[in-house]
C-alpha positions in Angstrom: 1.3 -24.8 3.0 3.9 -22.2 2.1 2.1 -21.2 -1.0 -1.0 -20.2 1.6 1.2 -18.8 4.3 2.6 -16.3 1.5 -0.7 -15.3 0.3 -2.1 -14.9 3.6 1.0 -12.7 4.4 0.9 -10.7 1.1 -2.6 -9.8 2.3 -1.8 -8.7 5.5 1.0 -6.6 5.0 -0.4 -3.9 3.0 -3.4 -4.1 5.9 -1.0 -2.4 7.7 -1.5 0.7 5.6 -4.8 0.9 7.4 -3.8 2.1 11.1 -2.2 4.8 9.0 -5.1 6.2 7.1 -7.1 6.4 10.7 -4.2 8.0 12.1 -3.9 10.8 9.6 -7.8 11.7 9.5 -8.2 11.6 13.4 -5.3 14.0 14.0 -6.1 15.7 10.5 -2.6 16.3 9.9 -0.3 14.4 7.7 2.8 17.0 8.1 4.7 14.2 9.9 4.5 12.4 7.0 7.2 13.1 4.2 5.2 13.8 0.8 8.5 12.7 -1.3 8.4 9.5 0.8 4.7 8.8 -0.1 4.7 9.7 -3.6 8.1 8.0 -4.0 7.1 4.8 -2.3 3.3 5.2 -4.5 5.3 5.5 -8.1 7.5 2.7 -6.8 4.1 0.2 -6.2 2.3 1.7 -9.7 5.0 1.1 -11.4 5.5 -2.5 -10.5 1.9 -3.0 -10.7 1.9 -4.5 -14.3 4.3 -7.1 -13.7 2.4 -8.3 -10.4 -0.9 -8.4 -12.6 1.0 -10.5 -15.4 2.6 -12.3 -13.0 1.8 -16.3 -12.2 2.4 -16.0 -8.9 -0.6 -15.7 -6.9 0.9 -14.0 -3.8 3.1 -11.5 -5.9 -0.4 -10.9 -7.7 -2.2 -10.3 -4.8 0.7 -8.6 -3.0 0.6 -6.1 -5.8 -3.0 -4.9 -5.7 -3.8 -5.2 -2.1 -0.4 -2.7 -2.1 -1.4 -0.6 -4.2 -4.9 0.0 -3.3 -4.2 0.4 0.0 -1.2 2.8 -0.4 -3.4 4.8 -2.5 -5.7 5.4 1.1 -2.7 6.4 2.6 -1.4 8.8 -0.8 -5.2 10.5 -0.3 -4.9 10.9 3.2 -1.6 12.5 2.9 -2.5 14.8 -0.1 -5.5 15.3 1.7 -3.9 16.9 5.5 -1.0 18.2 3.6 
């Protein structure tokens, strides 16, 4: 049951990324949005990418791509409006 709860949660986390994305390309502006933070927080998640994918845990596995591919939406979006 734990096990499950943590995957589900290491899922949902990074979904929170999304609201983000929508907000950026409806106002088409991302200058609220500190480009040191992004990239900083982005190098942070590619960076601990290859331990998550070597990983035996399944919910730091998951939790690792579902981070980074969905932190990469935001990283275009801010790039993007910048």
């Amino acid at each position: 049951m734990i096990q499950a709860l943590g995957f589900v949660a290491s899922i949902a986390l990074p979904l929170c990324n999304i609201p983000l994305i929508v907000k950026i390309a409806r106002r088409r502006s991302a200058k609220d949005i500190s480009l040191a933070w992004t990239l900083g927080v982005f190098s942070c998640l590619v960076l601990m990418l290859p331990s998550g994918l070597t990983s035996p845990d399944p919910v730091f596995r998951a939790f690792c791509i579902a981070n980074v591919l969905l932190f990469s939406g935001v990283v275009v979006q801010v790039l993007r409006y910048r």
